[in-house]
VODOLO-579939 format. One record per residue (C-alpha): x, y, z. Coordinates in steps of 0.05 Angstrom, whole numbers, plus 5000, padded with zeros to 4 digits. Example, Ala and Ser with C-alpha at 12.3 -4.5 7.8 and 13.67 -1.06 7.14 Angstrom:
BEGIN
524649105156
527349795143
! end
This chain:
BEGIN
617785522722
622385922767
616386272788
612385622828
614485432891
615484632887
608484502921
605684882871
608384502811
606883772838
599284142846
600184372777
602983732751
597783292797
592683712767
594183642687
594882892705
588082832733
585283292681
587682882623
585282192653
578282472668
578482742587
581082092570
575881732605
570782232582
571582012520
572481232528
564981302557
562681682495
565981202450
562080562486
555181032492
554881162423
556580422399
551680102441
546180662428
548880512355
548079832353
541179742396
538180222338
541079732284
538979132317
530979532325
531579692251
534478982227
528478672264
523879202228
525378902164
525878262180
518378292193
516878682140
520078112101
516277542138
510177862128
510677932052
513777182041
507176922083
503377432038
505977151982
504976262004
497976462020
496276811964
499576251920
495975781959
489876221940
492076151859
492375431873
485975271913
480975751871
483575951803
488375311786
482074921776
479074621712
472474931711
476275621724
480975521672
475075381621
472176001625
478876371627
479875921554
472776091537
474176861553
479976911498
474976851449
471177621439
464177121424
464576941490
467477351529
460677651556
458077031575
464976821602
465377391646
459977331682
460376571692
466876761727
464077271763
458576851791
464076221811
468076751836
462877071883
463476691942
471176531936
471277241940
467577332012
472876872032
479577232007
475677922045
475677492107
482977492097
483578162076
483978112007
479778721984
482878741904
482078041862
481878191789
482977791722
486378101659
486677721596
493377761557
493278401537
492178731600
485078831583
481678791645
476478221645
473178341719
474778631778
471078261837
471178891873
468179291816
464578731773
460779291741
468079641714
472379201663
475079251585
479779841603
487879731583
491279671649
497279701603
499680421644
495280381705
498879721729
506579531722
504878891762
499778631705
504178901648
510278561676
507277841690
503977841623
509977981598
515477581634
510076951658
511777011718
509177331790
511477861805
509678111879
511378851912
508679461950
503079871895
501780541899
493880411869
489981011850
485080991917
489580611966
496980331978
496879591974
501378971969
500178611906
500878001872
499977871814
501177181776
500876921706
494776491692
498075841646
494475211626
496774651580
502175131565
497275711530
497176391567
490776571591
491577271622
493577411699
489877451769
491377961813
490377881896
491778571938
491578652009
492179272036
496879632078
492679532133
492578862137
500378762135
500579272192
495978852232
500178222219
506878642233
503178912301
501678162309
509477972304
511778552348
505678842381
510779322427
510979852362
505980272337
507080322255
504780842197
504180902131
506781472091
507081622020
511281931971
509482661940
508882411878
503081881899
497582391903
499382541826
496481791821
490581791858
482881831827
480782511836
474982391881
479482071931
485282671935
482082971995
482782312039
490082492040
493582962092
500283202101
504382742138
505182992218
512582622205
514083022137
510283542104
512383442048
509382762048
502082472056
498282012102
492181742098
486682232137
483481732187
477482172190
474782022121
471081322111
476281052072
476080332059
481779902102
483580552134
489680562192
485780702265
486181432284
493181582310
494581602386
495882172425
503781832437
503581822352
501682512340
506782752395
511982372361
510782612296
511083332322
517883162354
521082852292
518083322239
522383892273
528383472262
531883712204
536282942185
529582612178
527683002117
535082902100
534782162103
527082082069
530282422017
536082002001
530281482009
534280972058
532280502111
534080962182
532580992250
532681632299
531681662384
528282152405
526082432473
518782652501
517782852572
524582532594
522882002567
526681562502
523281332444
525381062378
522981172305
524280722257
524480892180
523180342134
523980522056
519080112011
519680181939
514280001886
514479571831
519679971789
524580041848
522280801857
522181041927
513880981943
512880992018
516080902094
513880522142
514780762210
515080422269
514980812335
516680472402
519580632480
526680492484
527480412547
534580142534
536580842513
534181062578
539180632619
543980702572
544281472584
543081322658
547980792656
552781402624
551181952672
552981332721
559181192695
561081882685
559982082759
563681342772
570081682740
570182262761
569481982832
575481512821
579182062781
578382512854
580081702883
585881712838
587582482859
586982292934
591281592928
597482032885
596882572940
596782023000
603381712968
606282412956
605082383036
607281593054
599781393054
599680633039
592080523047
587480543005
580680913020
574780872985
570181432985
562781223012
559481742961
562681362903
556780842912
551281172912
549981022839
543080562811
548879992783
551279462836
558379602853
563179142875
570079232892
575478582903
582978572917
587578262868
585777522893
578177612873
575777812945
570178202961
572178882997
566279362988
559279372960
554079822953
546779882963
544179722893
548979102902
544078902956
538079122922
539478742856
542078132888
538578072959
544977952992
547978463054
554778733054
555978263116
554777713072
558877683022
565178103040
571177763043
568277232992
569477112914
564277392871
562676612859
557776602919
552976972860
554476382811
548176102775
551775442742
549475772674
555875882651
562375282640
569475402663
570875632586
567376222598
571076402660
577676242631
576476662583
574177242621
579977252669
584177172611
581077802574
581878162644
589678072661
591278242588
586778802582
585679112649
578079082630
573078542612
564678582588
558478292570
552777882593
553377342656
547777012682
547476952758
543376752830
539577192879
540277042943
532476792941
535076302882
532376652837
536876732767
537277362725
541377562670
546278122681
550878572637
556978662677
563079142664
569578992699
576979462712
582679292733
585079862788
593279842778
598280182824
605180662799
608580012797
603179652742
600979132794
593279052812
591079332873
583379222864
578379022811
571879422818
564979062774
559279402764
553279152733
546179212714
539978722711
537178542643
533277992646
525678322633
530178692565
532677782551
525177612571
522378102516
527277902462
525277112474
517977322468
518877692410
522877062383
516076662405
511676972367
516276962302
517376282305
512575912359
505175672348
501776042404
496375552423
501174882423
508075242434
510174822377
515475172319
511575482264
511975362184
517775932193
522275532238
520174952202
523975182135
530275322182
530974672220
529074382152
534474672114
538974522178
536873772175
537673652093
545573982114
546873502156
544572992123
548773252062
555473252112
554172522143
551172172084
544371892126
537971882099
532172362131
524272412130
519172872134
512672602169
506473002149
500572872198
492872992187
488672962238
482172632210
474772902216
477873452258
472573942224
466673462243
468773542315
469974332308
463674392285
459673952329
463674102399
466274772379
472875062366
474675102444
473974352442
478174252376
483174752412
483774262470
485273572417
490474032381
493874192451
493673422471
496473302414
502573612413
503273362472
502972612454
507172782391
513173082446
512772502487
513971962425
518672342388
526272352382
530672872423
532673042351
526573052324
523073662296
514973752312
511474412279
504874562273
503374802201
496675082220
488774772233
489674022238
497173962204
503573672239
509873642207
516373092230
522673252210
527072582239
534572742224
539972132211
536071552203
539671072167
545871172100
541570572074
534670722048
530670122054
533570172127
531370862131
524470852107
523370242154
525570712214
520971222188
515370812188
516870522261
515971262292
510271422243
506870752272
508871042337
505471632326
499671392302
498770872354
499171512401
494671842372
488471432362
487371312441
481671602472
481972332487
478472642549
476073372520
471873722582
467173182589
466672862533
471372232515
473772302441
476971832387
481072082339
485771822290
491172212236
493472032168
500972102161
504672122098
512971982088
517972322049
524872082052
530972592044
538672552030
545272922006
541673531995
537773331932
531473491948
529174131948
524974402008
517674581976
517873931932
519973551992
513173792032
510273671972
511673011964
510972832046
503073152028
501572801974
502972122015
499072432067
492972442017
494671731988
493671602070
487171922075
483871562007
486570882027
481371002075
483671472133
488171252192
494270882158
500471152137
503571162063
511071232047
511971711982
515371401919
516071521849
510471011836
505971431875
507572101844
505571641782
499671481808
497372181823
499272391755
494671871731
489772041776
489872751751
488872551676
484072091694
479872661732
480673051672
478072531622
472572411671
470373181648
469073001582
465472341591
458372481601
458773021536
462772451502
455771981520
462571511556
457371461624
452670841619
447770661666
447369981678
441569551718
441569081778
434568751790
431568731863
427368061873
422667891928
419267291957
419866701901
424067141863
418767571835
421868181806
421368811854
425269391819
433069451800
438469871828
442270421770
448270291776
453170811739
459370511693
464670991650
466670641584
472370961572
475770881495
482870761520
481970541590
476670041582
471170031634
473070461696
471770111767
466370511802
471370561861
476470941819
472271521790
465971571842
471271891889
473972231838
468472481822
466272791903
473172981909
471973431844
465273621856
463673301781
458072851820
453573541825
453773481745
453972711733
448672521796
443172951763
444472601693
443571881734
437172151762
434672461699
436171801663
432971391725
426471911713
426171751640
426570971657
420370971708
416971401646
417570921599
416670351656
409570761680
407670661603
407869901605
403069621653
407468991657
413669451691
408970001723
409969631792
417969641788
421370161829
428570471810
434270651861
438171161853
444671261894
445872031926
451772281935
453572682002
455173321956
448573271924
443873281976
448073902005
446474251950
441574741973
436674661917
437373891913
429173841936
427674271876
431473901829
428073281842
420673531848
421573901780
424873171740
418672851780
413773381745
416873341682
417472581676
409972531708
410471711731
408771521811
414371881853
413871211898
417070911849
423671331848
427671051912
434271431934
439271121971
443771432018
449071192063
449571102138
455571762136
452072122098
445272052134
447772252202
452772892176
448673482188
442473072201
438273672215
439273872142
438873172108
431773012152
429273732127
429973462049
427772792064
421972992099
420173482039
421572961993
417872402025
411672842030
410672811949
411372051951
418671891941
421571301990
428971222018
432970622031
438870692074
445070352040
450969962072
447369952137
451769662185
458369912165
457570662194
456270832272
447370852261
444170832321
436870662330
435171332356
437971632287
433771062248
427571272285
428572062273
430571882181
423671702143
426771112114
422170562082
427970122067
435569882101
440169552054
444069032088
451469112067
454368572024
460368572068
455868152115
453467722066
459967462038
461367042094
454666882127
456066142115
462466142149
462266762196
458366762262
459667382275
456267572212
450567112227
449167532291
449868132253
445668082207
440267862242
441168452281
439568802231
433068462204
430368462270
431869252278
428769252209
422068902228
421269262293
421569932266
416669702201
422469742149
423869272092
429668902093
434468792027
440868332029
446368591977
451468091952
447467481947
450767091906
449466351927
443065931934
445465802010
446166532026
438066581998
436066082035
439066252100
436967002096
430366712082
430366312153
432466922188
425767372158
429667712102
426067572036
428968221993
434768101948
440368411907
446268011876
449567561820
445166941855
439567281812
443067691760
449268141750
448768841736
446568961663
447269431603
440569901589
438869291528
440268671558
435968901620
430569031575
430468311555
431868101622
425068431638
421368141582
422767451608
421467681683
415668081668
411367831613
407168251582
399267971606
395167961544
390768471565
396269001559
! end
């Protein structure tokens, strides 16, 4: 070194020094770049499949809700019996076919567009989507079928198909422990892209599939494939061909992207090791990112990506942010040149170059006790503060509260050990205004290790917070109430049955119904049902627990989860029931809905939880059934669940299923109640229906009548009542002693919806050839007045031919005169309800005479039900009623002794 003068070498030395720290910090940058590029692709890629997850799992609850609802039912399952038998498999088939028709129109609605049966063997029994194409061995066409006929159980993945790639399902069809076959739903791809598009709406997704796929497809369908603009060596459907739940034609920003990322040799790389990946890429300056999800079929062979393009406009900052930082260091590397070369020369001040600001972070420099020196202008812009204002004060003046003293304990603390501290803060505009930041801070340190300065610098994040929280919405938030969703639900669930584990207390689940919510959907209209769901969230908020859990499950349903009631359970159950009562009471004031005022009212069910011994779907389960137990104990009420009542629906259950059997079993009797008039001169008789059944004994008519609707059996059972009623006027029309009598004949709601119920009872009249005058239905008030249009239509056409209505349990319903008027009734049946107490009872008194005068003005006759005392005659009598039903006169009667009952009431003359 003999050869440098001594300026020269401190140069040369200076120089080296300055040289290495810029390298050094070079590289520190890099390092941070690349993680944070790193782990904002992860986090984009996680989120990916996290949908992609979601999506499937509610795939999968609706189509088992779907299994449930339409194929888990007992006339279903007797034609999938009657199909294991060759003889009548034909006849079978299309049975099925025809049940399955409309259920069918409603799993398209919902994107369904394969439902198929196979029986055991994988034979295929009928494809609802080809009803015309079955008996082929889907033995090798479909691993799904040949796996859940083989294991019994469902069995659910991505299918490759031989016309389109779908998401099936497939489960195992089992009753009374015999294996009937499988059922098969499939939704296309389409549809799950639409409900991933739904969850993040901010990515535009494909479908590609494997090489191998097209080696699968029908031939006639091979040209509706293209290559892949991501991979050529892949295909993708070709949007220009009709083909059925086609992807919409790619957009301009697609086909750009895929021109970008098929040039990029690592994603044929990484398709071909066939894992998950994600890539950035950059058109017109701009970032973007590609996501590469790997979906295997059934056999866990690579089948097809997903990918899911978006802007990434993090990427963009983050390389801004980058070129920032790297101008930042190489400004305070020339800083750190010019403060070594000023104390080469004495210089004690420090001086801060102007230029070193003019940078899109805000900059702020402090000395070592926190206070502001220097700022620059996108300090000002971000935060709305001058330089004027806030030099020579602490960084604090930008505090938003958000944030405890732990958090800045901690950060100083990171900071003096370090030298360098960073992450998010959340601070206050000048205007008040809080945003979130992401903030980097250094420690500047002089040759003698003390602080001299610290210099932040930070950058505004809140619309990048804002997206993530509305992405987090709609995941796990009901967009019309704001309520959690069935997929928070099964979080905080799981959440509440641990704590309840770790503290010992007892918990409940609260499932809420709203009732006749579909009668005001479909009168006022879905805007209007909208508006009650809305106000009642609301009211549900307001009388819940802090702690408390609300979640909409969807429609009408409301779910409670209460957390630490009570470590005693009769205590606990009693504390449930208080806020159910609470809710309830809420719930069933008046509701102002635009301009109409409404009254609603739910049925809420109870299920009690503890120590982690329930598990979560038998726990809704059981908070559902009490919800029903609610609804039949007559809507508006609440029910706790039990074991009893898990007992009592298991009854229930093999009592409906008895209940199919009776009528071929000749167990349904009809029995007779006479109807007597003025001097008790016989009138006519009531049928009354009654199930003799060999174990039970007789069956109340309240047990198996609902049954019965709630089963749709009364289509089956109420046209053997009025066939039987038919044959009795017959018989009666042969005898002139009886031809006078008329016959009533109770209608269910169910039957007279039936669209050919006016046929039914013309063709039994034509048949049975007596009076039709002499046939009278009865139908209740409810009944009457639910889609009146369509009940007046059928009575009308019915009363044209002669048959006469009587309108049953009039008085207990919400009948109006006006609807009276409108309903060609000939008859009103005063309810017995009123007659039980019309000796005691002034309110009944007033009641019923009401009623008889309502009767009289509008020219109907009036019949009292219930009669059952001399007193109760007579005093009807004095108010103008002189029509009678009841054990004052005669109980109901067996088919024999009412035939000797009507020998002694009606005589035969001797001219007969």
């Amino acid at each position: 070194m003999r050869w440098l003068t001594t300026a020269q070498f401190n140069f040369l030395w200076l120089f080296l020094l300055l040289v290495s720290v810029w390298l050094g910090g070079m590289a520190f940058l890099n390092h941070q770049s690349e993680q944070q590029k790193q782990a904002y692709i992860d986090k984009k890629l996680s989120d990916l499949t996290l949908a992609w997850r979601s999506v499937q799992h509610l795939q999968k609850k609706s189509k088992r809700a779907f299994l449930n609802t339409y194929i888990m039912q007992p006339d279903v399952l007797s034609l999938l019996h009657d199909a294991q038998d060759p003889d009548k498999r034909d006849q079978a088939r299309q049975a099925l076919q025809q049940k399955m028709t409309p259920v069918y129109e409603q799993l398209k609605a919902s994107d369904i567009y394969q439902f198929q049966f196979t029986l055991p063997d994988n034979t295929s029994l009928l494809r609802m989507h080809r009803p015309d194409f079955y008996g082929d061995d889907l033995s090798g066409l479909r691993d799904s079928f040949r796996i859940a006929n083989e294991t019994l159980k469902p069995v659910s993945g991505f299918g490759l198909g031989r016309v389109l790639p779908g998401f099936r399902n497939v489960f195992p069809i089992i009753d009374e422990e015999q294996h009937l076959g499988a059922v098969e739903f499939s939704h296309a791809f389409e549809a799950l892209r639409q409900d991933m598009a739904f969850l993040d709406p901010n990515r535009e997704y494909s479908l590609i599939l494997h090489p191998r796929v097209k080696h699968a497809l029908f031939q006639r369908f091979k040209n509706y494939y293209i290559q892949s603009r991501f991979n050529s060596d892949w295909i993708e459907t070709d949007t220009r061909k009709n083909l059925p739940n086609s992807p919409p034609k790619p957009s301009i920003f697609s086909k750009r992207s895929g021109n970008v990322l098929s040039d990029m040799p690592e994603v044929a790389e990484k398709m071909r090791q066939g894992n998950d990946f994600a890539l950035n890429y950059s058109i017109q300056g701009h970032q973007y990112l590609a996501s590469f999800l790997s979906i295997r079929d059934l056999e866990n062979k690579p089948a097809a990506y997903i990918i899911a393009l978006a802007e990434a406009p993090f990427l963009g900052q983050l390389d801004q942010r980058h070129t920032t930082s790297l101008i930042f260091i190489t400004l305070l590397v020339v800083l750190l040149g010019g403060a070594i070369h000023l104390i080469n020369h004495n210089r004690k001040e420090l001086k801060i170059a102007a230029t070193a600001f003019n940078v899109q972070e805000g900059i702020v420099i402090t000395d070592p006790d926190g206070h502001i020196l220097k700022v620059n202008h996108s300090f000002t812009r971000l935060t709305g503060y001058a330089p004027h204002e806030v030099i020579g004060k602490t960084p604090a003046v930008l505090s938003s509260g958000l944030q405890n003293a732990k958090f800045y304990e901690t950060m100083w603390h990171q900071l003096k050990k370090h030298g360098r501290w960073q992450g998010e803060i959340w601070n206050r505009r000048k205007n008040g205004e809080t945003y979130a930041e992401y903030l980097t801070i250094t420690a500047v340190y002089n040759d003698r290790g003390r602080v001299t300065n610290y210099i932040g610098a930070f950058i505004d994040i809140t619309q990048r917070k804002e997206d993530e929280e509305q992405i987090r919405k709609l995941a796990f938030y009901d967009p019309l109430t704001g309520l959690p969703n069935r997929r928070l639900l099964i979080e905080r669930l799981e959440h509440a049955i641990a704590m309840s584990q770790r503290h010992h207390t007892y918990g409940a689940v609260l499932f809420i119904d709203l009732d006749n919510f579909k009668h005001l959907n479909d009168t006022r209209g879905h805007d209007v049902g909208d508006q009650l769901l809305v106000e009642v969230a609301e009211r549900l908020k307001t009388v819940s627990r802090d702690t408390d859990t609300i979640v909409r499950l969807g429609g009408d349903e409301f779910v409670l989860v209460c957390e630490a009631l009570s470590n005693d359970e009769r205590l606990a159950a009693r504390d449930a029931e208080k806020i159910a009562e609470k809710i309830r009471s809420s719930l069933t004031k008046p509701y102002h809905l635009n301009t109409i005022e409404h009254y609603n009212s739910p049925s809420i069910g109870i299920a009690l939880f503890r120590d982690g011994l329930n598990d979560l779907d038998d726990l809704l389960k059981q908070a559902d059934n009490a919800m029903y137990q609610a609804k039949n104990a007559g809507r508006n009420t609440i029910r706790l669940f039990n074991p009893a009542m898990q007992r009592e629906l298991e009854n229930r259950l093999l009592l409906e299923k008895d209940l199919r059997g009776a009528m071929e079993k000749q167990q349904l009797q009809l029995y007779f109640q006479p109807q007597v008039g003025r001097g008790g001169q016989l009138n006519g008789a009531e049928a009354l229906l009654r199930w003799q059944h060999p174990e039970r004994g007789m069956v109340p008519p309240d047990e198996f009548i609902p049954l019965a609707e709630e089963s749709h059996l009364i289509i089956q059972i109420g046209h053997w009542v009025l066939q039987q009623a038919c044959e009795t006027l017959c018989h009666w029309q042969s005898t002139p002693a009886l031809s006078h009598l008329t016959l009533s004949v109770n209608v269910s709601g169910r039957q007279i919806r039936q669209q050919n119920f006016v046929k039914e009872v013309t063709q039994l009249l034509e048949h049975y050839a007596f009076p039709p005058e002499r046939l009278k239905l009865e139908i209740t008030e409810s009944i009457a007045l639910d889609n009146m249009h369509d009940t007046l239509e059928k009575m009308q056409a019915l009363r044209e031919i002669g048959v006469i209505f009587s309108m049953d349990d009039f008085g207990t319903g919400f009948s109006s005169l006006s609807s009276i008027k409108q309903l060609p009734f000939s008859q009103v049946k005063i309810d017995k309800s009123f007659i039980t107490d019309l000796e005691n009872d002034q309110s009944d008194v007033i009641l019923t005479q009401t009623i008889i005068a309502m009767g009289q003005a509008l020219r109907l006759e009036v019949l009292a039900e219930g009669v059952e005392t001399q007193n109760q005659q007579q005093k009807l009598a004095n108010m103008g009623c002189f029509h009678y039903q009841g054990y004052y006169f005669s109980r109901p009667l067996p088919r024999a002794e009412f035939n000797d009952y009507l020998k002694k009431a009606c005589p035969p003359s001797s001219t007969d």
